[in-house]
The first five atom37 places (N, CA, C, CB, O) and aatype in JSON, in Angstrom:
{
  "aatype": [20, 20, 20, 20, 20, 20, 20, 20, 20, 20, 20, 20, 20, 20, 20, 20, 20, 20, 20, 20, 20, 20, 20, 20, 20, 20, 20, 20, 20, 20, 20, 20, 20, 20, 20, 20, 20, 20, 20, 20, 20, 20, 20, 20, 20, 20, 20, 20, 20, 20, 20, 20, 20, 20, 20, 20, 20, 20, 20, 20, 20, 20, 20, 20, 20, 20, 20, 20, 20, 20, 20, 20, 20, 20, 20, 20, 20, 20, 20, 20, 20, 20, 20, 20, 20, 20, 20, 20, 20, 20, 20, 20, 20, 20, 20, 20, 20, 20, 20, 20, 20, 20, 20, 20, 20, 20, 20, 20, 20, 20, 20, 20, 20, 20, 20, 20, 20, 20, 20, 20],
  "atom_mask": [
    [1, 1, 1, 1, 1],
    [1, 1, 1, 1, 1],
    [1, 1, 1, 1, 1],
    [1, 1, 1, 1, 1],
    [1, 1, 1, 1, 1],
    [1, 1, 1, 1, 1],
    [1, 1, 1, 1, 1],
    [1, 1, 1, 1, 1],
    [1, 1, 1, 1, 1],
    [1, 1, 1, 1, 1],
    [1, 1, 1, 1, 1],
    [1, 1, 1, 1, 1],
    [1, 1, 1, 1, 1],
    [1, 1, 1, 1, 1],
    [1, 1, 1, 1, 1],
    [1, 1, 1, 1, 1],
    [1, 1, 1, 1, 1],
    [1, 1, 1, 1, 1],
    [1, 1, 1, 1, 1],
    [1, 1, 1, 1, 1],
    [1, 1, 1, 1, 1],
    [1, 1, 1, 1, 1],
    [1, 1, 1, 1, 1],
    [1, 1, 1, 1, 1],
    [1, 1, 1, 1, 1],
    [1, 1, 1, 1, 1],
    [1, 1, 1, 1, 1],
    [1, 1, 1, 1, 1],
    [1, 1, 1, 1, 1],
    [1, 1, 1, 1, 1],
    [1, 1, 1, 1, 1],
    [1, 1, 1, 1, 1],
    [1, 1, 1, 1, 1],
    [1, 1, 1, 1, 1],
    [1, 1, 1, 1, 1],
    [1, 1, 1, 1, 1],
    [1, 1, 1, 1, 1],
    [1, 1, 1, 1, 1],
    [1, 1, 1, 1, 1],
    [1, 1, 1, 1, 1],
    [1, 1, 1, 1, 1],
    [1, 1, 1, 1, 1],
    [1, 1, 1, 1, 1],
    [1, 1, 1, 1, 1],
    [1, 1, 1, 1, 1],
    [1, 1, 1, 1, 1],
    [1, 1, 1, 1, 1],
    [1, 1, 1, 1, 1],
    [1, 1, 1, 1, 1],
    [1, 1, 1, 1, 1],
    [1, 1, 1, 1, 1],
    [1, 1, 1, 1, 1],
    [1, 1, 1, 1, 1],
    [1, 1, 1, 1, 1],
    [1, 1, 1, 1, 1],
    [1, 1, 1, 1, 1],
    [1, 1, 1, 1, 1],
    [1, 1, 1, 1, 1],
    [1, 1, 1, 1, 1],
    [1, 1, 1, 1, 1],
    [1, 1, 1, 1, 1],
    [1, 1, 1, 1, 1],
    [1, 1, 1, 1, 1],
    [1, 1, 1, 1, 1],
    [1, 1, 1, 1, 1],
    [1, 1, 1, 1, 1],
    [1, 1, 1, 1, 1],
    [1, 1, 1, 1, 1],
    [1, 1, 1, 1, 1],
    [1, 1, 1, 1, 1],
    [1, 1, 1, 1, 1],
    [1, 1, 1, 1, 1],
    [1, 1, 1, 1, 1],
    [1, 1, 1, 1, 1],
    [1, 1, 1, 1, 1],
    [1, 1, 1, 1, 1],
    [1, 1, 1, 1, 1],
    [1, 1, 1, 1, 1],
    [1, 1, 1, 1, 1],
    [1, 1, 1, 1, 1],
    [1, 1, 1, 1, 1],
    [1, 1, 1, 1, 1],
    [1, 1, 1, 1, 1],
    [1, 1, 1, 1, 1],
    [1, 1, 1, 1, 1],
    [1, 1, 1, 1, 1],
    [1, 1, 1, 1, 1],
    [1, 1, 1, 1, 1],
    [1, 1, 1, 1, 1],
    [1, 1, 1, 1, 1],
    [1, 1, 1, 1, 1],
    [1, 1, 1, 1, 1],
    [1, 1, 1, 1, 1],
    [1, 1, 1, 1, 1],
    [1, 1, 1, 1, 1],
    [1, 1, 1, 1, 1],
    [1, 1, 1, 1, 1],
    [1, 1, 1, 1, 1],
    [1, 1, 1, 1, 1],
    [1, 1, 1, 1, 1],
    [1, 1, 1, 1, 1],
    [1, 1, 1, 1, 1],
    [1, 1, 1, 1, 1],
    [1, 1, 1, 1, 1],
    [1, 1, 1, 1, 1],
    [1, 1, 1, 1, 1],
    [1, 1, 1, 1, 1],
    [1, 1, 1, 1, 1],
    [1, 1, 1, 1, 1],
    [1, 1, 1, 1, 1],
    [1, 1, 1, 1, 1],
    [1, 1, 1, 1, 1],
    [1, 1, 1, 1, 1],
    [1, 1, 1, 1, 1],
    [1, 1, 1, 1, 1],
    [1, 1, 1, 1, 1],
    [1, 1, 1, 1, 1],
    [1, 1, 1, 1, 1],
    [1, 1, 1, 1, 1],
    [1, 1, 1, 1, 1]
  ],
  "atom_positions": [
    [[-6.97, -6.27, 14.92], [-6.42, -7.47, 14.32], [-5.3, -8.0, 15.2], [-5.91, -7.19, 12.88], [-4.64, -7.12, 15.76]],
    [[-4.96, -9.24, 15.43], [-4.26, -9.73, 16.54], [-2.93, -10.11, 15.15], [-5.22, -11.23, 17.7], [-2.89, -10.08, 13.92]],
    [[-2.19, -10.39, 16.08], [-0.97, -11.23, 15.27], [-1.12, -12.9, 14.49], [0.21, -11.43, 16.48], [-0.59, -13.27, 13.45]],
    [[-1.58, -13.29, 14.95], [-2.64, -14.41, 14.39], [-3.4, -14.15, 13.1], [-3.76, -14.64, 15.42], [-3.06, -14.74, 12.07]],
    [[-4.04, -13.6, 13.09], [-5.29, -13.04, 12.74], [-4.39, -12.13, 10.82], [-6.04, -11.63, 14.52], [-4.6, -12.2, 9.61]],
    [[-3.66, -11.59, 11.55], [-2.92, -11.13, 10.28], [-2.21, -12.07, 9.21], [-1.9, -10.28, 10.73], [-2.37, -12.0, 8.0]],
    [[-1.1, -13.29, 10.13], [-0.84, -14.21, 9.68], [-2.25, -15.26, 9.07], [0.02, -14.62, 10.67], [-2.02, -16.43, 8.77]],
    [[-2.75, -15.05, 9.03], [-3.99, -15.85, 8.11], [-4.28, -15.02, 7.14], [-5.45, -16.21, 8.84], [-4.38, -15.58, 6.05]],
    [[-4.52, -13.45, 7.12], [-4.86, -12.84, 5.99], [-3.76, -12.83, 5.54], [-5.49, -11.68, 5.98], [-4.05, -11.8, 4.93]],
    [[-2.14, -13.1, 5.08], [-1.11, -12.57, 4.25], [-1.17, -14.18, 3.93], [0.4, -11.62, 4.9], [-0.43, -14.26, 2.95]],
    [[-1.67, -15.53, 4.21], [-1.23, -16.42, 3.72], [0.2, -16.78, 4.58], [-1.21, -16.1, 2.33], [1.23, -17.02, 3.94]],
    [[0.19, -16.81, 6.02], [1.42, -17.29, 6.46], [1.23, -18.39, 7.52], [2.24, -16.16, 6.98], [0.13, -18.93, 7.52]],
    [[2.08, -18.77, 8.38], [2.31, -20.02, 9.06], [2.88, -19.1, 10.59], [3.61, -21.25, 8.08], [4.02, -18.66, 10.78]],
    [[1.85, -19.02, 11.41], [2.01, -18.31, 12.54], [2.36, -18.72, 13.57], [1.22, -17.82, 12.8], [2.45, -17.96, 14.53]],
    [[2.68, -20.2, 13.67], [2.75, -21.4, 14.84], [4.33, -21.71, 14.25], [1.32, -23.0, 14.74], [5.21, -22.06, 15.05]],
    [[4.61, -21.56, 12.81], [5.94, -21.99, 12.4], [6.54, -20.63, 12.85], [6.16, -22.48, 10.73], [7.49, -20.84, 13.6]],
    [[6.36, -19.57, 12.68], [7.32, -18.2, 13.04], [6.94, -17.99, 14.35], [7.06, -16.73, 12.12], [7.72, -17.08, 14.65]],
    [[5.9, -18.32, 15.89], [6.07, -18.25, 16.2], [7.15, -19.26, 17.7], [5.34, -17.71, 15.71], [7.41, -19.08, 18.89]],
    [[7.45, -20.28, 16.63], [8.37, -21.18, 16.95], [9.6, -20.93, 16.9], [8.25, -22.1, 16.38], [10.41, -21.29, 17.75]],
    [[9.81, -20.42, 16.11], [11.2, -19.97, 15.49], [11.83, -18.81, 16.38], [10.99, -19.4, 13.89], [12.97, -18.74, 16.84]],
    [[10.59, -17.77, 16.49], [11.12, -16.7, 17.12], [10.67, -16.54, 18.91], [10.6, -15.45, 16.17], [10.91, -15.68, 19.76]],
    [[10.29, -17.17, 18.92], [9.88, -17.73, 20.33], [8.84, -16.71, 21.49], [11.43, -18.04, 21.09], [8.55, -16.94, 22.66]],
    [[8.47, -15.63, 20.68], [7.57, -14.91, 21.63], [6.97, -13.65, 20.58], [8.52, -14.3, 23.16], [7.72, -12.99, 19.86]],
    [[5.3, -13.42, 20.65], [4.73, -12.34, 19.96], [5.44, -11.18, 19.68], [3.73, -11.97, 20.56], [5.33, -10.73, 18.54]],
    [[6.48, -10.37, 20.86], [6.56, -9.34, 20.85], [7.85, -9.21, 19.58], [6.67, -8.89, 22.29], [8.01, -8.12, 19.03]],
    [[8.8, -10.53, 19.16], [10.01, -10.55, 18.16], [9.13, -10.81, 17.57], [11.31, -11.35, 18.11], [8.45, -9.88, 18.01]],
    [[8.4, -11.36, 16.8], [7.43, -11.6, 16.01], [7.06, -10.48, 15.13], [6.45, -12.02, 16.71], [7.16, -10.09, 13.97]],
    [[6.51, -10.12, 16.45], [5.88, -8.34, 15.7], [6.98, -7.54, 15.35], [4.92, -7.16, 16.89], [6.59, -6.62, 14.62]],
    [[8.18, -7.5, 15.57], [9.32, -6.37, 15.46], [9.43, -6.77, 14.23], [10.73, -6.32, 16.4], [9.83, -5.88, 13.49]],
    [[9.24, -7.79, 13.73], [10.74, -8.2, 12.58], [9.45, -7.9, 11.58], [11.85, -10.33, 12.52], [9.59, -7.37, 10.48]],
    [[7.83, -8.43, 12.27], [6.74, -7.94, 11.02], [6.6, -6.9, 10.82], [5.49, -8.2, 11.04], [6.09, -6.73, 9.71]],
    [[6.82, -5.87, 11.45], [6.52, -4.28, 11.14], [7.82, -4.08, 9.96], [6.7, -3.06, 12.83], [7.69, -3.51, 8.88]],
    [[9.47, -4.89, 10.65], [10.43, -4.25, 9.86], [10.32, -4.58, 8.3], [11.76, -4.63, 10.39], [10.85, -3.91, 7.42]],
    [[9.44, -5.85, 8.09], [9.25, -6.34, 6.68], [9.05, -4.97, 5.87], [7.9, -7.44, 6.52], [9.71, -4.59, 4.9]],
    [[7.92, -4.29, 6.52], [7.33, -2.9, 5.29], [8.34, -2.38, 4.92], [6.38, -1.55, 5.79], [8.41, -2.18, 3.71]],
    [[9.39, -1.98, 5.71], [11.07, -1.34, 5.2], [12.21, -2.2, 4.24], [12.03, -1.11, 6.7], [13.18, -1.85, 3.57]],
    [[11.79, -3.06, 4.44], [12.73, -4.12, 3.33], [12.72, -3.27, 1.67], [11.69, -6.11, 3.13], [11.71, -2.7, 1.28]],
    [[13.65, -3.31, 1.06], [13.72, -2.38, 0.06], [13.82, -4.51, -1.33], [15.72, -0.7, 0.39], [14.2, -4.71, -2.48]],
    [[13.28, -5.38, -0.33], [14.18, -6.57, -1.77], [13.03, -6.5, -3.21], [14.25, -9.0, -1.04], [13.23, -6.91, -4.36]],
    [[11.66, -5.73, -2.52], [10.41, -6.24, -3.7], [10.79, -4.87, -4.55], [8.29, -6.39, -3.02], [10.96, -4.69, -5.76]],
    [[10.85, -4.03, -3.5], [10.95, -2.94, -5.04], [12.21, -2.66, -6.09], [10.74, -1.39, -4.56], [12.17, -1.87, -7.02]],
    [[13.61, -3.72, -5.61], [14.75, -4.17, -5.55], [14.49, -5.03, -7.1], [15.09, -4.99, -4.04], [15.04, -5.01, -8.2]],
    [[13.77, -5.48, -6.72], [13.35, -6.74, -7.82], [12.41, -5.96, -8.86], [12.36, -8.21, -7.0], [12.39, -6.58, -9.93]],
    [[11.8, -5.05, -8.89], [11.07, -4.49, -9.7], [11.88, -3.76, -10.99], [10.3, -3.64, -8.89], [11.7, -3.83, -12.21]],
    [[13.04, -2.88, -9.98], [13.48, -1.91, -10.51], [14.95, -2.39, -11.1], [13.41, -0.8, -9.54], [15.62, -1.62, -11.79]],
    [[15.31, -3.51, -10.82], [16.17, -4.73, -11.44], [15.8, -5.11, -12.68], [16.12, -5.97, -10.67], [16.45, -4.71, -13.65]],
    [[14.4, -6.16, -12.9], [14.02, -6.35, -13.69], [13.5, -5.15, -14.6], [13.43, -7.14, -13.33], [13.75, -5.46, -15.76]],
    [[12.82, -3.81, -14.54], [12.57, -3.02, -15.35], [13.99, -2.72, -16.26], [11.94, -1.95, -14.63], [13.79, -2.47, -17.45]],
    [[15.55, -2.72, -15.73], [16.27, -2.46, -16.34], [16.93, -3.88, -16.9], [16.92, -1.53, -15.7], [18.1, -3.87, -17.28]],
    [[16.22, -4.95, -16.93], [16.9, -6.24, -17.14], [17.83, -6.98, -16.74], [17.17, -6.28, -17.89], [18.17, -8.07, -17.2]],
    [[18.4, -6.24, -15.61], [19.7, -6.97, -14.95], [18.86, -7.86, -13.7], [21.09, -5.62, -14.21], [18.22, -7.71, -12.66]],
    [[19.51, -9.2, -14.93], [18.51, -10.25, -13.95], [19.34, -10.77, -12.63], [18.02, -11.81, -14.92], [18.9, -11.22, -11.56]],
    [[20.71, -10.54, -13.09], [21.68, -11.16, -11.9], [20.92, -10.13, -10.28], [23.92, -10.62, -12.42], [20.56, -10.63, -9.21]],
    [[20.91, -8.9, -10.61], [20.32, -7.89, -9.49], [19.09, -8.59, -8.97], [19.89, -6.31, -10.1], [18.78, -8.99, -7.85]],
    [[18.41, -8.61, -10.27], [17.17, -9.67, -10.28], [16.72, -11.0, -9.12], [17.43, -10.4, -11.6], [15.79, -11.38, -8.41]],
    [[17.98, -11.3, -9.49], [18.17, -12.48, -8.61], [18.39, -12.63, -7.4], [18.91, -13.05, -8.89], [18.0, -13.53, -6.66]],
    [[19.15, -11.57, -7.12], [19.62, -11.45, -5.38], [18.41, -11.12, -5.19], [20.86, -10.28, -4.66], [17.79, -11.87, -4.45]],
    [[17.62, -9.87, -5.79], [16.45, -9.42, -4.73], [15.55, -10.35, -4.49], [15.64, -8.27, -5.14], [15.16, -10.4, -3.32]],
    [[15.04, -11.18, -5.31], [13.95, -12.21, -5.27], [14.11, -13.11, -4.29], [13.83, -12.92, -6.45], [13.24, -13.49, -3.5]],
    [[15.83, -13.63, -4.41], [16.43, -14.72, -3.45], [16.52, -14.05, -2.17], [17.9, -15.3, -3.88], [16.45, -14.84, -1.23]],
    [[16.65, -12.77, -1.84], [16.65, -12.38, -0.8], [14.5, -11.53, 0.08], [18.12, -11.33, -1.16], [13.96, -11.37, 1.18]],
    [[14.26, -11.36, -1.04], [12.68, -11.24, -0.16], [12.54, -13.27, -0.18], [10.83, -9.99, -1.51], [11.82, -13.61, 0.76]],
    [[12.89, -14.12, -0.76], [12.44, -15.75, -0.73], [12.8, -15.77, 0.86], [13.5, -17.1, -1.92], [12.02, -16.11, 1.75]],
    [[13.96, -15.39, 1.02], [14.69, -15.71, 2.54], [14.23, -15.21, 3.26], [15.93, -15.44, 2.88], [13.84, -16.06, 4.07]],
    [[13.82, -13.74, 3.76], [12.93, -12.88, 4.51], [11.68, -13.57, 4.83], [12.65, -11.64, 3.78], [11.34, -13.64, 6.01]],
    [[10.97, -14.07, 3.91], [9.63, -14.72, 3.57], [9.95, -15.6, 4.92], [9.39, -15.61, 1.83], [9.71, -15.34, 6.1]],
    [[10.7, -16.92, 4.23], [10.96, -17.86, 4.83], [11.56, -18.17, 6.23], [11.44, -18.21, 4.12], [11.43, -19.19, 6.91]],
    [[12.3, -16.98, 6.47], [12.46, -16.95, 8.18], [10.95, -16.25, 8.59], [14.05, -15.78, 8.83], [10.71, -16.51, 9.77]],
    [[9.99, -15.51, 8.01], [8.75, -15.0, 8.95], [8.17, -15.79, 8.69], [8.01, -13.77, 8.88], [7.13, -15.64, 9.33]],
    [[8.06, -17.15, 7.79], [6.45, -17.45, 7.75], [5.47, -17.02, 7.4], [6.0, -17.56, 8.5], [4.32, -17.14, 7.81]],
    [[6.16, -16.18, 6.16], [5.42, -15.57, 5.31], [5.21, -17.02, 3.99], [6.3, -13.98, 4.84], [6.19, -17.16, 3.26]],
    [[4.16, -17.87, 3.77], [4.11, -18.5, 3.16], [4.04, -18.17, 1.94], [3.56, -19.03, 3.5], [5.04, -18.12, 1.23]],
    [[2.75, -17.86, 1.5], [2.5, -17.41, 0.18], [3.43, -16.32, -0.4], [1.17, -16.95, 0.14], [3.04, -15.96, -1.51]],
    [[4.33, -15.8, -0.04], [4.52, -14.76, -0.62], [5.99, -15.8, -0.77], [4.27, -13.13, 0.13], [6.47, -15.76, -1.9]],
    [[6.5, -16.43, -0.09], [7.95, -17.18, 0.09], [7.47, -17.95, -1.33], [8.34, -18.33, 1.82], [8.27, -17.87, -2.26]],
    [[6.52, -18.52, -1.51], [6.19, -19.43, -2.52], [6.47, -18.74, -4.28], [4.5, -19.82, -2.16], [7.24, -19.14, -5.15]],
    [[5.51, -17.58, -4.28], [5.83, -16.66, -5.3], [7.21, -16.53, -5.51], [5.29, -15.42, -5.05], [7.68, -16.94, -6.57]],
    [[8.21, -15.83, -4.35], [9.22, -15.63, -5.07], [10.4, -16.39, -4.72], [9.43, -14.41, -5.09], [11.5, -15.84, -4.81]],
    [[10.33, -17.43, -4.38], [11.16, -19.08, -4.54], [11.02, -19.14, -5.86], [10.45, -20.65, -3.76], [11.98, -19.33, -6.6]],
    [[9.4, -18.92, -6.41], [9.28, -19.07, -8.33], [10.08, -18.19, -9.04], [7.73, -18.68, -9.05], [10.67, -18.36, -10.11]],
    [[10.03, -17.21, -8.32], [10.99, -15.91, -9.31], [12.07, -16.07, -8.97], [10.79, -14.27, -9.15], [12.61, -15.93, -10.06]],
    [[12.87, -16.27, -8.28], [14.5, -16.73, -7.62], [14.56, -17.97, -8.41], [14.69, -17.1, -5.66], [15.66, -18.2, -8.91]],
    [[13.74, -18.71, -8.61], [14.37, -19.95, -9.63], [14.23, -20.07, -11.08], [13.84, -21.21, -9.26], [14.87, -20.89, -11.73]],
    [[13.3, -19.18, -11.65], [13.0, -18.24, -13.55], [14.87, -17.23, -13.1], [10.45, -16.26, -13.67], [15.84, -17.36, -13.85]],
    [[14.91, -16.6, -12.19], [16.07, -15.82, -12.27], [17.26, -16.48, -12.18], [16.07, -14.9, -11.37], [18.09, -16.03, -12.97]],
    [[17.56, -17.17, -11.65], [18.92, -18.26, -11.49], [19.49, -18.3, -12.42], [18.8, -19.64, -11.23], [18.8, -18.69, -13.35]],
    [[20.56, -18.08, -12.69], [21.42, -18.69, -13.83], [21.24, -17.25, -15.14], [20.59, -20.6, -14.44], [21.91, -17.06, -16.15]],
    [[20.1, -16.47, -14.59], [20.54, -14.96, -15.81], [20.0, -14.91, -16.94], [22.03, -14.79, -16.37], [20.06, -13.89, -17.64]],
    [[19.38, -16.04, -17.31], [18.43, -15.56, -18.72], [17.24, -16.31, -18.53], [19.1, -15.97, -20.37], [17.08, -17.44, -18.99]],
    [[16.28, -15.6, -17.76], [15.13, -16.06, -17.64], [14.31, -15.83, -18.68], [14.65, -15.7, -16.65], [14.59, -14.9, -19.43]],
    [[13.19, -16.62, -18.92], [12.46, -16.64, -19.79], [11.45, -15.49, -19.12], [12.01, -18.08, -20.15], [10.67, -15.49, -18.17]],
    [[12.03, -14.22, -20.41], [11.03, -12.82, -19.8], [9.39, -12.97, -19.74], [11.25, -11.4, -20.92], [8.61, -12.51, -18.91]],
    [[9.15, -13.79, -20.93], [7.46, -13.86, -20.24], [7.17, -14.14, -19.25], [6.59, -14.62, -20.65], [6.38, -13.43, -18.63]],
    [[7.74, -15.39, -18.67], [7.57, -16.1, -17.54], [8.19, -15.37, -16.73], [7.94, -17.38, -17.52], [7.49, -15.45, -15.72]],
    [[9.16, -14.63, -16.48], [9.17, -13.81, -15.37], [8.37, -12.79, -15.01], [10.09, -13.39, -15.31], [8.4, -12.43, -13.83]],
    [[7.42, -12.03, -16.07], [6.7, -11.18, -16.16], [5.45, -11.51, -15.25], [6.53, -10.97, -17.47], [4.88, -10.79, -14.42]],
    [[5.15, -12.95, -15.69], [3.9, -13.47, -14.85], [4.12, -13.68, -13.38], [3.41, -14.83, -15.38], [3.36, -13.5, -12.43]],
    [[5.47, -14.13, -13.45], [5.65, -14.62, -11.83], [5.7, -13.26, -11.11], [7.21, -15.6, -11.46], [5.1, -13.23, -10.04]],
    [[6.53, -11.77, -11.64], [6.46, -11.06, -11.27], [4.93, -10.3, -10.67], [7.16, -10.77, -11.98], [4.79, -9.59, -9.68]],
    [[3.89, -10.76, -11.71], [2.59, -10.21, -10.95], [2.07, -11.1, -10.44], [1.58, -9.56, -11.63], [0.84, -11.16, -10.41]],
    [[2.92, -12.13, -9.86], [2.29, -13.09, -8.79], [2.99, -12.33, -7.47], [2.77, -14.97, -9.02], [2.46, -11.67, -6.58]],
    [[3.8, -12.54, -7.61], [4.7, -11.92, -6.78], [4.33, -10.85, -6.17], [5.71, -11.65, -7.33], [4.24, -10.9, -4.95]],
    [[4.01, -9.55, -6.9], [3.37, -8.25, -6.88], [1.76, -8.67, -5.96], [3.17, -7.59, -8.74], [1.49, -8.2, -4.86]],
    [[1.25, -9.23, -6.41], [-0.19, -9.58, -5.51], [0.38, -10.17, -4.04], [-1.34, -10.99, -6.42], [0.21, -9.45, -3.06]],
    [[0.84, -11.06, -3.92], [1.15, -11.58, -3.03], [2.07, -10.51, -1.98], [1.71, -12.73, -3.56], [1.94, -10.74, -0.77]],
    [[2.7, -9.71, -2.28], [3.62, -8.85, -1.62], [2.49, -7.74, -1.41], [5.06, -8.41, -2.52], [2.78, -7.22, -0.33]],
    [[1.71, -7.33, -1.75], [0.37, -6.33, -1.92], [-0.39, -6.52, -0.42], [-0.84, -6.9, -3.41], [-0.68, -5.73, 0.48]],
    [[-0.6, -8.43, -0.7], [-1.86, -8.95, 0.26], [-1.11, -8.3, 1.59], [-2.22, -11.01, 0.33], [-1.58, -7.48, 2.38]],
    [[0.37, -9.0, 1.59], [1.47, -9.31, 2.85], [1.46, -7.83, 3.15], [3.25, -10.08, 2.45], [1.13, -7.69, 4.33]],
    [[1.65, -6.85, 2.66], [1.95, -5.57, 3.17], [0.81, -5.09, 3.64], [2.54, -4.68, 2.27], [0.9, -4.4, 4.65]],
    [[-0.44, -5.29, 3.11], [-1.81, -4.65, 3.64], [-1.86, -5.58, 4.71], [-3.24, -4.61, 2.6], [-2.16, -4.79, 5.6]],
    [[-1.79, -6.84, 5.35], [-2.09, -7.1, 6.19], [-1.48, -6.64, 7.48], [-2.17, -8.01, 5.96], [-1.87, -6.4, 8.62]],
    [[-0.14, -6.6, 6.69], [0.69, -5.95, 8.22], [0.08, -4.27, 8.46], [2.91, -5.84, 7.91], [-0.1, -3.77, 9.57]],
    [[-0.15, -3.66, 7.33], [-0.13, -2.0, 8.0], [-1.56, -2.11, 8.9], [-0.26, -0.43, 6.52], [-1.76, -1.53, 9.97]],
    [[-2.6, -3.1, 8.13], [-3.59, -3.2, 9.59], [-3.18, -3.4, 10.58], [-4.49, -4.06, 9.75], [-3.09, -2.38, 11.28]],
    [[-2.81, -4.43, 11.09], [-1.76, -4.75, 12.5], [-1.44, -3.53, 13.15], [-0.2, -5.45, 12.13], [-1.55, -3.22, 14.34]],
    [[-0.97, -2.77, 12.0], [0.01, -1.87, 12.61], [-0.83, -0.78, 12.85], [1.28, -1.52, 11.77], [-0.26, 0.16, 13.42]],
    [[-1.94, -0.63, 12.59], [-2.99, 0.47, 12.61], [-3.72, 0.64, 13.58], [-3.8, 0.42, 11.74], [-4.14, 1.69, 14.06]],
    [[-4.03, -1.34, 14.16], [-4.43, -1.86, 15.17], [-3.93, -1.79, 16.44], [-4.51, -2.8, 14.92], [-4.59, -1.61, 17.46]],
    [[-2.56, -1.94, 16.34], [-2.02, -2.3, 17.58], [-1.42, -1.01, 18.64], [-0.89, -3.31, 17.18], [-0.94, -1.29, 19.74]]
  ]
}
């Protein structure tokens, strides 16, 4: 699987991150470091105990991660959950759902990278 090739299976923008970061090989560093990011399971284990403010940073902070890689789809999901979390009393159903949007989308993004990484 090429670097390309991955960015199409996670749902991302590979011409926008590789603009940004200006060459494959930063590209690939910062995509491998995504799998170590602690913000999705941050956000899980936030919301399981209801502290949405915690809630909030993690979501707002995998939104930002997303959004500097060009991780599209997954930036999209949790831009939704960073904005149900804002302000601290989200409407728990609706965070529940966004959360297993979120959860799929962070699923797709991580399986695509450990191929990459299996690949390369």
């Amino acid at each position: 699987m090429t670097l390309q090739e991955c960015y199409s299976a996670l749902g991302g923008d590979y011409k926008d991150v590789s603009n940004r970061l200006f060459n494959e090989a930063m590209v690939k560093r910062f995509v491998f470091k995504f799998l170590n990011d602690q913000s999705f399971s941050n956000l899980c284990n936030a919301l399981d105990r209801a502290d949405y403010e915690q809630a909030f940073i993690a979501a707002h902070t995998l939104k930002g991660i997303c959004q500097n890689l060009s991780f599209t789809r997954l930036y999209h999901s949790s831009q939704l959950m960073a904005e149900e979390l804002r302000g601290g009393a989200p409407d728990v159903q609706n965070a529940q759902r966004l959360l297993s949007d979120v959860a799929e989308d962070y699923r797709i993004t991580a399986d695509a990278i450990r191929r990459l990484q299996a690949e390369s």
